[in-house]
C-alpha positions in Angstrom: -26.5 -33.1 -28.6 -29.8 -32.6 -30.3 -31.5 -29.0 -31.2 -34.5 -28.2 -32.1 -35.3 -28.4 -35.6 -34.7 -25.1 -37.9 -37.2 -23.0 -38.5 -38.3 -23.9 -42.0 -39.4 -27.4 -40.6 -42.3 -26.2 -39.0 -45.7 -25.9 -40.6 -46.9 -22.8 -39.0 -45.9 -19.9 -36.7 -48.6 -21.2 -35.0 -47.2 -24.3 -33.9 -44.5 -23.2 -32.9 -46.0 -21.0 -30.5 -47.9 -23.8 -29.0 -44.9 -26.0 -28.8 -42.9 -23.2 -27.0 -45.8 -22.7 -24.9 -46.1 -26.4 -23.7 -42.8 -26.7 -23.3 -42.6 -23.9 -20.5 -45.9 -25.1 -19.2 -48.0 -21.5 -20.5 -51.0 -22.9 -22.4 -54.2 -22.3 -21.5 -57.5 -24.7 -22.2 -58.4 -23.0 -25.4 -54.6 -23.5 -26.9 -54.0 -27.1 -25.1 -57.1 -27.7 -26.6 -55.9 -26.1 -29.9 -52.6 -28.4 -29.9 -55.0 -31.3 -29.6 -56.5 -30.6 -32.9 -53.2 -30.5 -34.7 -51.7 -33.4 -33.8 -55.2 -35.1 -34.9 -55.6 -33.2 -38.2 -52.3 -32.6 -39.5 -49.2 -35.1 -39.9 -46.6 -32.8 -40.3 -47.7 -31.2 -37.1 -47.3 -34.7 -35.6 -44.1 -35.0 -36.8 -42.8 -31.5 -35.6 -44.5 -32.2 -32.4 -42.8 -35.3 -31.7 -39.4 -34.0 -33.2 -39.3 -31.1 -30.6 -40.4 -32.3 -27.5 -37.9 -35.6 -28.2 -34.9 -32.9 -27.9 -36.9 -30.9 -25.0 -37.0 -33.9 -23.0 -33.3 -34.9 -23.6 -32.3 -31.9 -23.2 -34.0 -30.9 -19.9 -33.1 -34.1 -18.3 -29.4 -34.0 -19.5 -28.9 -30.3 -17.9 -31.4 -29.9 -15.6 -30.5 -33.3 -13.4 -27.4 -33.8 -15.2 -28.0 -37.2 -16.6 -28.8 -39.1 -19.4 -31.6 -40.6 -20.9 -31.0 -44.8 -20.4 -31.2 -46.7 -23.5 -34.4 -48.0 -22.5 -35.7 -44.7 -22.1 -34.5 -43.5 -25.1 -35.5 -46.5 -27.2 -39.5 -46.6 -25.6 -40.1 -42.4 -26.3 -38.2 -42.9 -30.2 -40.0 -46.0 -30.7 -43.7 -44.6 -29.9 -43.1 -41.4 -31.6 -42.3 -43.2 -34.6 -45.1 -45.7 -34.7 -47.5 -42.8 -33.8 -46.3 -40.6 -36.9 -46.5 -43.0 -39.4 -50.5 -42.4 -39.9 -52.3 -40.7 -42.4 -54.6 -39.1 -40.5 -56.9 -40.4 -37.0 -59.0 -42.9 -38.5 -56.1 -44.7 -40.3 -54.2 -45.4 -36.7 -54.9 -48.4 -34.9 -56.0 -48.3 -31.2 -52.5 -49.7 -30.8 -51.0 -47.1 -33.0 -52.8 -44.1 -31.0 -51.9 -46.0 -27.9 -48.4 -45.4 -28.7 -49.1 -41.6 -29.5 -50.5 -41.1 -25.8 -47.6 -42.8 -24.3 -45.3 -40.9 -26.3 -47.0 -37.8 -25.1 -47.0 -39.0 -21.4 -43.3 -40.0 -21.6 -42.4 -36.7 -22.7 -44.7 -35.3 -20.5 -43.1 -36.9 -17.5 -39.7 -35.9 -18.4 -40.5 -32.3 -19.4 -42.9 -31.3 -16.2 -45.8 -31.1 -17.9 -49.3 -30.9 -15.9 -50.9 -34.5 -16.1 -54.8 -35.8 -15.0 -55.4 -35.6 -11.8 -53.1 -32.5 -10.8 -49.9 -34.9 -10.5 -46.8 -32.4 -11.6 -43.1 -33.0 -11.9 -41.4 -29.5 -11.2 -37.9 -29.9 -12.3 -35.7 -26.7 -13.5 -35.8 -25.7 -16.8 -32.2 -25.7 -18.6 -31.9 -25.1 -22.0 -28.4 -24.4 -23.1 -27.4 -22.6 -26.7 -26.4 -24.8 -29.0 -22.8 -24.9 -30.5 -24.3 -24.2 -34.1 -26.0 -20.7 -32.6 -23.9 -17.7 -32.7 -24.5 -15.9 -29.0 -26.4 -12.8 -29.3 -25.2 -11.8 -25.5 -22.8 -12.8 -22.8 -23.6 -12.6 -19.0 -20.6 -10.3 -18.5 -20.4 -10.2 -14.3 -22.5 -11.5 -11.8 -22.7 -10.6 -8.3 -24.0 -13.6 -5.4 -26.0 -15.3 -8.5 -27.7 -18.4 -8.1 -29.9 -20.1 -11.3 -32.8 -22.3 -12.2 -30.0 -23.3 -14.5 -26.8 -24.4 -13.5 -25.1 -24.1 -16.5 -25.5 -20.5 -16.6 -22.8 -18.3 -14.4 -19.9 -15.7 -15.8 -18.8 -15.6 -19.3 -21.9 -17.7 -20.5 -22.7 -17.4 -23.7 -26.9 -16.9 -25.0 -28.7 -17.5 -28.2 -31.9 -16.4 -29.7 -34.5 -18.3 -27.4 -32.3 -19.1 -24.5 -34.0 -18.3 -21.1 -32.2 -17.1 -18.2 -33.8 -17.7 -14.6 -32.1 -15.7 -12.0 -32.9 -17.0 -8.3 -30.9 -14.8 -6.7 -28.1 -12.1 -6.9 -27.6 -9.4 -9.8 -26.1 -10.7 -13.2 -24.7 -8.0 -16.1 -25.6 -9.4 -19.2 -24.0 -7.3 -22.8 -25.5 -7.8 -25.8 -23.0 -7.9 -29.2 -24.7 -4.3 -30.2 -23.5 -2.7 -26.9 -26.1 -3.2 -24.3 -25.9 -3.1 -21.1 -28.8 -5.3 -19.0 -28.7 -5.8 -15.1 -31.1 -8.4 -14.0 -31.9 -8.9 -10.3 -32.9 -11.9 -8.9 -35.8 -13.0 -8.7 -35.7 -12.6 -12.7 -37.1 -14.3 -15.7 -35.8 -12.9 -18.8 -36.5 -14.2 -22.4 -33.6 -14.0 -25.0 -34.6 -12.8 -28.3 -32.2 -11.4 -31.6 -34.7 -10.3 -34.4 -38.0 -10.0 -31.9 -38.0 -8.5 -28.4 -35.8 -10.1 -25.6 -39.3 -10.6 -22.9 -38.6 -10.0 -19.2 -41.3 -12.1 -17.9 -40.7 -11.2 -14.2 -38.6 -9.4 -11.9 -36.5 -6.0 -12.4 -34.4 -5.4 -15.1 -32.1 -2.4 -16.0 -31.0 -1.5 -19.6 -28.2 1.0 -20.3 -28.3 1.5 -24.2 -26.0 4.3 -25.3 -27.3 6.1 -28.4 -24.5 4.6 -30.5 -25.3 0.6 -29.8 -27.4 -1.0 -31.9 -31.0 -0.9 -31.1 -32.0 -3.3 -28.2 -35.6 -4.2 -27.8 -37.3 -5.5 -25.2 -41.2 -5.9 -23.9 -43.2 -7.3 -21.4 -46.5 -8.9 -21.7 -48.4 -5.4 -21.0 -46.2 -3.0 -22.9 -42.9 -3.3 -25.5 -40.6 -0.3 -25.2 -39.1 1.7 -28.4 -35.9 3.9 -27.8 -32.7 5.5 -29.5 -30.7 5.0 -26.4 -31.9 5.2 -22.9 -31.2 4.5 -19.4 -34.2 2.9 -18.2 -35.1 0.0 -15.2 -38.4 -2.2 -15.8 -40.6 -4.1 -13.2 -42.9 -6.8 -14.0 -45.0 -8.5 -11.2 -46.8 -12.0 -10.9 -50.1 -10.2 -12.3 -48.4 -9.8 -15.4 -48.4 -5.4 -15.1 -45.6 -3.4 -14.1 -43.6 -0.1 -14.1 -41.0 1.6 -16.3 -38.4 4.0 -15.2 -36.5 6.4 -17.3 -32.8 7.7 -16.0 -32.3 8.6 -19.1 -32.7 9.5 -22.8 -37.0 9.0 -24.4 -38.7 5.7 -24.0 -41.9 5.2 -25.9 -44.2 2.4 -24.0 -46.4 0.6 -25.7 -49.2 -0.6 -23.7 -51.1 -4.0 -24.8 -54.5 -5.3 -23.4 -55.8 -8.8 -22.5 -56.1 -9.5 -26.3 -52.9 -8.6 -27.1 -54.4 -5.9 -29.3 -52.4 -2.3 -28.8 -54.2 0.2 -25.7 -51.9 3.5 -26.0 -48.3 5.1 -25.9 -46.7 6.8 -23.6 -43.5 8.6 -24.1 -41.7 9.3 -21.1 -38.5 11.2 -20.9 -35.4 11.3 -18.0 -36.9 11.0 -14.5 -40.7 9.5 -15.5 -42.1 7.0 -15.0 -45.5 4.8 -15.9 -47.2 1.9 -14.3 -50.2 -0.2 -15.8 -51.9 -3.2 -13.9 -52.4 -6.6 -14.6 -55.8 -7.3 -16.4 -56.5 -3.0 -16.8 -55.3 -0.7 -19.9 -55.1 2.3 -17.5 -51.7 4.0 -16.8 -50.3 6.2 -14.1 -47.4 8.0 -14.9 -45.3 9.2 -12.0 -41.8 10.2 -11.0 -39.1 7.4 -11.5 -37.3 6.1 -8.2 -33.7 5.1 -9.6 -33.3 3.8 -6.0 -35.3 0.7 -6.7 -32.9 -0.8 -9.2 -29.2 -1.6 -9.3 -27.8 0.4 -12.0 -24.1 -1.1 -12.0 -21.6 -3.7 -10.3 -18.9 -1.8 -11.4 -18.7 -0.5 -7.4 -21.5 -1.7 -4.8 -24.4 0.8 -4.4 -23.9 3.1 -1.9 -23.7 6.7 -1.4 -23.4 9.1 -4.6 -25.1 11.7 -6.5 -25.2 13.8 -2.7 -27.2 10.4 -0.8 -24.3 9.6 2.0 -26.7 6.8 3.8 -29.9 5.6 3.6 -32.1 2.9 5.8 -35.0 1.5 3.6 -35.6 -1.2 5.9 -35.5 -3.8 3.4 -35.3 -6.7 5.8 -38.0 -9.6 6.8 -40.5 -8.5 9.6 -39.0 -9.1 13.0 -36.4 -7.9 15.3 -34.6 -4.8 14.3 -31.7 -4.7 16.4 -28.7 -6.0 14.3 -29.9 -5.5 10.9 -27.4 -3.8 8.7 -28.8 -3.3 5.5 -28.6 0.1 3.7 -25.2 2.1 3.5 -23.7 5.4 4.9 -23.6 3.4 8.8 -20.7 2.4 11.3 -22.6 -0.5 11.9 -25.9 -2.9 12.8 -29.1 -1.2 14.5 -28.5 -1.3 18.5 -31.6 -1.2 21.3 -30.8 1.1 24.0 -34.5 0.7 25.2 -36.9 -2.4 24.8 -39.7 -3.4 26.7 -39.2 -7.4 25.4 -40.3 -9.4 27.7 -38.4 -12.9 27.6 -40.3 -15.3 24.7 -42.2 -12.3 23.5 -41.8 -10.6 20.0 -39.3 -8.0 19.8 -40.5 -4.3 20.3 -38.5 -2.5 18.7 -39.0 -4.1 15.4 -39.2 -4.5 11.6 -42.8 -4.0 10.4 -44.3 -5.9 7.4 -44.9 -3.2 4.4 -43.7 0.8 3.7 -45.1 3.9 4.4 -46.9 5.9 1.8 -45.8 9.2 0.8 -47.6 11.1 -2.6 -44.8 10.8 -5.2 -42.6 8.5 -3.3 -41.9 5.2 -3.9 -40.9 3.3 -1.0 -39.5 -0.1 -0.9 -38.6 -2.3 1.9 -40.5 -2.2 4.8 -40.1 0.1 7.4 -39.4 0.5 11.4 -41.8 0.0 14.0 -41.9 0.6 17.9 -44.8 -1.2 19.4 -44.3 -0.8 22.4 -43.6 2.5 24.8 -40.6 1.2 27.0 -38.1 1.9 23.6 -35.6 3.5 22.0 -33.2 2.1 19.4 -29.8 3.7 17.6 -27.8 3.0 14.6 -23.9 4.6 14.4 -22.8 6.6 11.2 -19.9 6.0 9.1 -17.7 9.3 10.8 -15.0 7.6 11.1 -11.4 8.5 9.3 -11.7 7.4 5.8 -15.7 6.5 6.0 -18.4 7.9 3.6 -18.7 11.7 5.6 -15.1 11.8 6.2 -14.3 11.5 2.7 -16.7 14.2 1.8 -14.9 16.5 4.0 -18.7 16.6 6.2 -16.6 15.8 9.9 -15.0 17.6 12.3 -13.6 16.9 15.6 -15.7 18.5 19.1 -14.9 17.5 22.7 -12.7 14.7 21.4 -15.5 13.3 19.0 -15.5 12.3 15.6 -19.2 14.4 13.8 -20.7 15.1 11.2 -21.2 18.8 10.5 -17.8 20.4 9.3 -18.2 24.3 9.0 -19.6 25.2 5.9 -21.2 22.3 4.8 -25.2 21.9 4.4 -26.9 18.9 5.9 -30.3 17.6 4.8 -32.4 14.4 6.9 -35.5 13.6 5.7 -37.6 10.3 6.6 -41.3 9.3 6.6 -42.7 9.2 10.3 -45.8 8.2 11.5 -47.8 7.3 15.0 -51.1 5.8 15.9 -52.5 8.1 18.2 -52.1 11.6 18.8 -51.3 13.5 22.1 -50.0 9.8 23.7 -47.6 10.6 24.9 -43.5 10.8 23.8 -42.2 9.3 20.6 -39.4 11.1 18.0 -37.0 10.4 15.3 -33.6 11.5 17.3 -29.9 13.1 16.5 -27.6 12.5 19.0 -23.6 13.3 19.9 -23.6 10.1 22.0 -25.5 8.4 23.8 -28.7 9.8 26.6 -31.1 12.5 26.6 -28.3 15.5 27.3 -26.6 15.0 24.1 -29.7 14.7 22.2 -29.1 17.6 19.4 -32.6 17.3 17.4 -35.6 15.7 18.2 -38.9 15.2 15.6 -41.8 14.4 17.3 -44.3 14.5 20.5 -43.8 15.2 24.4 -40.1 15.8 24.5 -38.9 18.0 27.7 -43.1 18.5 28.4 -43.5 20.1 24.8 -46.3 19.1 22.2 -46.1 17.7 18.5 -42.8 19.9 16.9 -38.7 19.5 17.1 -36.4 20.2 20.3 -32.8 20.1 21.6 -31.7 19.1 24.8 -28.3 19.7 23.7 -29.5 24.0 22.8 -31.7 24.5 25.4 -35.0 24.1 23.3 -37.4 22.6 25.2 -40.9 23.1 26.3 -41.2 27.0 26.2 -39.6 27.5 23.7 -39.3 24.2 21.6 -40.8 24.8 17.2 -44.1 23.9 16.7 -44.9 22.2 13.6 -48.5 22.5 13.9 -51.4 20.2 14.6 -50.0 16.5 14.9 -51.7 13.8 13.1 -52.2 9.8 12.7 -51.1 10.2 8.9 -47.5 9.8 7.2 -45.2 12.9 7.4 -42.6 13.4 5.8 -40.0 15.6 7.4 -37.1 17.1 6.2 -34.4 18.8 8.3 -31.7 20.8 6.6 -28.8 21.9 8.6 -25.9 24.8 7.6 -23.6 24.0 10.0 -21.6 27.5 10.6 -18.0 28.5 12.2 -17.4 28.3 16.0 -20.4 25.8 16.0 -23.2 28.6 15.2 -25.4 26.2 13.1 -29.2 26.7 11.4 -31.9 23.9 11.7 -34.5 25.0 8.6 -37.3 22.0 9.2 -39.9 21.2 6.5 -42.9 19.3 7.4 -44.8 17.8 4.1 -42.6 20.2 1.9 -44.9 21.7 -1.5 -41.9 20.2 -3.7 -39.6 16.9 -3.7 -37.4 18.7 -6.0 -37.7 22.2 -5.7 -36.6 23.4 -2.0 -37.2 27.4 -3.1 -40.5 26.8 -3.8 -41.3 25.0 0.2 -42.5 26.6 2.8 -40.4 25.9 6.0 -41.9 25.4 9.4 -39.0 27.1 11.4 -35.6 27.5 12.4 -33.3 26.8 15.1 -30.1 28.2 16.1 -27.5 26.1 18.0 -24.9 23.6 17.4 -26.2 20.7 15.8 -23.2 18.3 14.9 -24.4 14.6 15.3 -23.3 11.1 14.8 -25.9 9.0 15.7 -29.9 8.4 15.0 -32.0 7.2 17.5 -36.0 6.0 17.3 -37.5 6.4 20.8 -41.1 5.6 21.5 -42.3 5.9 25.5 -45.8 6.1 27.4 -49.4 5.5 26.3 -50.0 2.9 24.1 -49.7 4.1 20.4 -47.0 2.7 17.7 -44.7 4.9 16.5 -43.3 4.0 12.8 -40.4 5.6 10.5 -39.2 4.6 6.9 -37.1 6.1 4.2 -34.5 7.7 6.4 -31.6 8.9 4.3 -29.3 12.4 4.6 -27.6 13.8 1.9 -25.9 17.0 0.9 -28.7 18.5 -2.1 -32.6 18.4 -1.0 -33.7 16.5 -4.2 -31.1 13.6 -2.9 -32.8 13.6 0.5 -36.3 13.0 -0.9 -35.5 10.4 -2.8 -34.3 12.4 -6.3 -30.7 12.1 -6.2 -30.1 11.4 -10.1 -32.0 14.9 -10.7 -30.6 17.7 -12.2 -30.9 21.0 -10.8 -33.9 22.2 -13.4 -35.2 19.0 -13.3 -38.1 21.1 -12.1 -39.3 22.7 -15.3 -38.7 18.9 -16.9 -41.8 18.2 -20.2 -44.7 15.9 -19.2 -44.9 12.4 -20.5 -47.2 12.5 -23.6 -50.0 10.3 -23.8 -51.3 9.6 -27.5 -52.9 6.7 -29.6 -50.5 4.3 -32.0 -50.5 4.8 -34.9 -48.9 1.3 -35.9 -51.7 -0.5 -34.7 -52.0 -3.8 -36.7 -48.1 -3.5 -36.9 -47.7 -4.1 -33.2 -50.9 -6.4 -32.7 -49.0 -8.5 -35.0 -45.7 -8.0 -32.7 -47.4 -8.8 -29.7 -49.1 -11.9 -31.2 -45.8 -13.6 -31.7 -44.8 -12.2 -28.4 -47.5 -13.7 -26.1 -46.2 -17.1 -28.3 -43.7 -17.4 -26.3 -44.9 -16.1 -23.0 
């Protein structure tokens, strides 16, 4: 097969920026314009012109619908390109001559998806594969439920400088030959790139770049990112901003405006993170959420780091019941309680967006009751050889299978949230089986007669003497509920209700205790009388507080962790010059 034509062929950087940019369909009216004047002006730039999108068009037809070009095909585009090069400039072609040019341009335009007059577009995949000459600058190494714009891509498939890898679906481990380690999710568009940076042009991508690989760069069209080594995830949206995460090691971003002239740096170190918009140089640096990105396939995610399950509610809106996303459960979400009528939308249900917490960065969407008849359970893992009996956090009572061994701490912590205050009961629920007797906590409103704070049916707490957690409110909580579970089933509920730290637990201010036995294997939602809507996202419990609030890769004096460092480059015309061959090929 063809390939595109080496480097030293081309007249101008320029071009070649425009040709890249037509080919994926990226130029605006000022460059298609632009690319106009060339091929009118200059005959070399005809020539390249031609030359390139000759091979783009074979070879998006041959791999992308798996099929040749017919001879006739072949013969009509070869035959007009070469009449139409043959000028010395645009008044020495005939109208027959420039005829041929336009239905050169219209031939490859057809077969290559271009946008023609009158909005009429050909949208067929993209699938450009390396060729043979090109030594592979990175191998997709494992791939996990994977689907591609481009079918020849998959496991063990080699990539070269300028190869573009469009992930529908799934996760896929690619390793660069310097050591690398990238993890991009699907939806992904990543740009492969040896001696400039490798572009993620959308989606979420993960790098792992131990200090001893060689140096792996990689940018966005907002910001390019300089390291030594680091663990860090990046997100880029349809706007064209986005967010960088470190886990690990310093990461120096680079921010870029609308010109593509340099804004200012950021350095963030383990645990930061920075996110700048679209079409606006301003940043805002925040704590990174390792939870949003899939750091390995060597095991499936899943509990570690002291997180033993977690329900983001990362589902499509609709019914609840039977979802089974998440990990640390026995099985799918079960309604006890619905007040469905037949036909009618489910009550107890998956609402469209997260909850918002300062510092917290949900993802998902998150559970909603919407009606007051309801109540709706989901199983831990307790059994023998599942996540809690592994970690040596069950123990047998009255014949059941728990969590809360002696000895161990618990935490639960989740973001809650109801419409209307004093309407009535609603809670976020522990239970030792099923009913209101073996209800061991309850967070919320109007249990047993009692106002906005946490009971136990199970201990006797209940209206007289059930803790208050002051005034109740329409706004986002988040609670967290630590449990010591003690010998001969003497156990300590400390509750936190918006706690001063998400890291620190010395430094919060609890809202109460209660004393009792508090050994649980279930987690209900309940929601009953009135009319308000009771919500809850971001459940998870853990064993360490900063792994219940959504922390868990932090250290113990993560606490006392530098600021990121915000400063001006100094490499300005260095990296306005890198990011004007960059946006080339965006």
């Amino acid at each position: 097969m063809s390939t595109h034509p080496p480097e030293a062929s081309f007249p101008s950087a320029e071009l070649r920026g425009l040709l890249d940019g037509c080919c994926d369909q990226r130029l605006d009216e000022r460059e298609l314009e632009r690319l106009k004047e060339l091929m009118l002006t200059d005959r070399s730039a005809r020539h390249a012109y031609l030359d390139w999108m000759t091979v783009e068009a074979e070879l998006r037809v041959r791999n992308a619908q798996n099929q040749s070009l017919t001879p006739a095909e072949e013969h009509a585009i070869v035959a007009a390109g070469t009449r139409a090069a043959t000028g010395v400039g645009p008044r020495s072609l005939s109208r027959a001559a420039w005829a041929a040019l336009a239905a050169s341009l219209v031939g490859v335009a057809l077969l290559s998806g271009w946008r023609l007059p009158g909005g009429w577009t050909r949208n067929e995949p993209v699938a450009l594969i390396t060729p043979q000459t090109q030594q592979p600058i990175a191998t997709i190494t494992a791939t996990q439920n994977c689907r591609w714009r481009d079918n020849a891509l998959g496991y063990g498939a080699k990539l070269a400088d300028g190869d573009r890898v469009e992930l529908l679906t799934g996760v896929a481990e690619i390793t660069t030959t310097g050591g690398a380690k990238l993890l991009l999710e699907g939806p992904g568009d990543l740009l492969v790139r040896g001696d400039s940076p490798s572009v993620l042009r959308g989606g979420r991508l993960t790098v792992h770049a131990p200090a001893d690989s060689a140096p792996f760069a990689l940018a966005t069209r907002r910001m390019q990112f300089d390291h030594g080594g680091a663990d860090f995830g990046v997100v880029v949206g349809r706007s064209g901003g986005g967010e960088l995460h470190v886990f690990g090691g310093s990461v120096v971003a680079k921010m870029i405006d609308d010109r593509g002239e340099p804004a200012q740096e950021v350095t963030l170190t383990a645990h930061q993170a920075v996110r700048v918009a679209g079409h606006d140089p301003a940043v805002a640096v925040f704590e990174a959420d390792e939870d949003r990105f899939v750091r390995s396939l060597d095991s499936t995610p899943g509990p570690r780091n002291g997180l033993y399950a977690y329900e983001g509610f990362d589902y499509g809106p609709g019914q609840l019941a039977q979802q089974n996303g998440g990990f640390g459960w026995a099985g799918p979400w079960f309604d006890l309680e619905t007040a469905d009528a037949p036909g009618d939308d489910p009550t107890n249900r998956v609402g469209r967006g997260s909850l918002n917490y300062p510092a917290l960065v949900p993802h998902g969407n998150k559970a909603a009751q919407v009606d007051q008849q309801n109540r709706v359970r989901r199983t831990l893992a307790a059994s023998v050889g599942g996540v809690f009996d592994t970690a040596g956090l069950v123990e047998i009572q009255d014949g059941q299978r728990l969590v809360g061994s002696a000895g161990k701490t618990l935490y639960l912590s989740f973001l809650q949230r109801v419409s209307a205050v004093d309407d009535g009961f609603y809670g976020v629920e522990l239970h030792r089986g099923d009913g209101n007797p073996n209800r061991v906590l309850c967070i919320g409103n109007g249990a047993e007669g009692s106002g906005y704070g946490v009971t136990s049916n199970y201990n006797g707490y209940g209206r007289d003497n059930y803790l208050k957690l002051g005034a109740e409110s329409d706004r986002v909580n988040l609670i967290v509920v630590r449990i010591d579970f003690g010998q001969d089933n003497s156990d300590t509920a400390t509750v936190y209700r918006n706690p001063q730290s998400l890291v620190d637990e010395s430094v919060c201010q609890p809202a109460g205790m209660l004393l009792g036995n508090f050994a649980f294997d279930r987690v209900c939602f309940g929601n009953f009388d009135q009319s308000k809507l009771h919500e809850v996202d971001e459940l998870r419990i853990a064993t360490v507080f900063h792994a219940a609030t959504g922390r868990r890769d932090l250290p113990d004096h993560a606490s006392s962790r530098a600021m990121a460092r915000l400063r001006s480059p100094t490499d300005g015309p260095r990296m306005a010059a890198t990011f004007a061959a960059l946006l080339a090929h965006q």
